[in-house]
Structures are given as structure tokens and as C-alpha cells.
N, C-alpha and C positions, 0 to 999 in steps of 0.2 A: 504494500500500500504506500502512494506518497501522499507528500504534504508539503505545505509552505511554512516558512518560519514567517510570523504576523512579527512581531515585536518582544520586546525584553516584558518580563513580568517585572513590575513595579509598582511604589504608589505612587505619593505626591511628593516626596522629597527624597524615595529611594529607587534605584534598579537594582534589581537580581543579574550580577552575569552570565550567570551557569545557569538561570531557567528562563524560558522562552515561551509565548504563545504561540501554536502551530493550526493552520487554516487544515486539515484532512481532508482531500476528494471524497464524494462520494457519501459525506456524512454531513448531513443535514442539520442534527436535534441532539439535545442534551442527552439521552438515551442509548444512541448509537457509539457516542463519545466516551461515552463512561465503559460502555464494553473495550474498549480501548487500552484500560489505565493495567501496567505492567507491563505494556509492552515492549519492547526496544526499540529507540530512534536514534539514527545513526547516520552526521553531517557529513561530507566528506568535503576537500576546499581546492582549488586547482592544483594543488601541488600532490594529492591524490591521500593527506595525512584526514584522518577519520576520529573525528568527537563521539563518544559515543553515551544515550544519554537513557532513562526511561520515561515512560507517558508517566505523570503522577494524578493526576484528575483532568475532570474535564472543567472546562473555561467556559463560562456564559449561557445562553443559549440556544447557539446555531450551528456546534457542532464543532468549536475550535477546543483543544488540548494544553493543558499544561506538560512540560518535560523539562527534568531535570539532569540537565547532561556533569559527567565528570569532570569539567574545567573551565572557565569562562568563556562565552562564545563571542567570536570577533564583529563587530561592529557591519563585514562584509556579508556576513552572513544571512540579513535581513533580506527577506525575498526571495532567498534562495531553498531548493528542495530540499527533504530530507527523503528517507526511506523509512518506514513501520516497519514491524516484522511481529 
């Protein structure tokens, strides 16, 4: 399954590096999302080196995911896919 990185999880006067909100194909609604949470999501960046993070909940909803990857994710990363598994 892919997915898009939406933006950094944050509030109002903090960002989370390491966790991310991610848009999912194909998943519409809070429900579909939640069956989601444990799964592995895994960035890779042009130089072919791999973040790799897990779903922790679902975000909102319309179907977007929390994930919580092993190490700060870079700034370039916004927009770009990941992979579910």
C-alpha cells in the first residue's frame, strides 16, 4: 500500500521530527485507518538510504495516519511517498 507524507505532527508551538501525518490511497474514513495502526512504513530518499517507521493511530477523519519513524525525518520528505506493509 502507498501513501503520502501530509506534514510533521505538531501543535502550536511544537513539531515532532520523527512522526509524520500520512494521506493513504484508497482509505477514505477513520475506520479503514485504524485497521492500519502497526503496520510498517518505510521512506526511502534519493540516495536509496530507508527510514523506517510504524503506523501509531489514525489522524482525523478522512482517512490520514499517524507514524512514528526511528529518527527525525528531513524537511524533503514532505510530499513524498512512502510504502505500508
Amino acid at each position: 500500500m502507498e501513501g503520502t507524507i501530509v506534514n510533521f505532527r505538531g501543535g502550536r508551538h511544537t513539531q515532532y521530527d520523527n512522526q509524520m501525518v500520512i494521506a493513504v490511497n484508497d482509505v477514505a474514513d477513520k475506520e479503514k485507518a485504524a485497521g492500519l495502526v502497526g503496520k510498517k512504513v518505510t521512506w526511502a530518499n534519493a540516495k536509496g538510504n530507508a527510514i523506517v517507521g510504524k503506523v501509531s493511530s489514525a489522524h482525523g477523519n478522512k482517512g490520514a495516519v499517524r507514524a512514528i519513524f526511528e529518527k527525525g525525518m528531513p524537511g524533503q520528505s514532505l510530499g513524498s511517498k512512502v510504502n505500508i506493509e
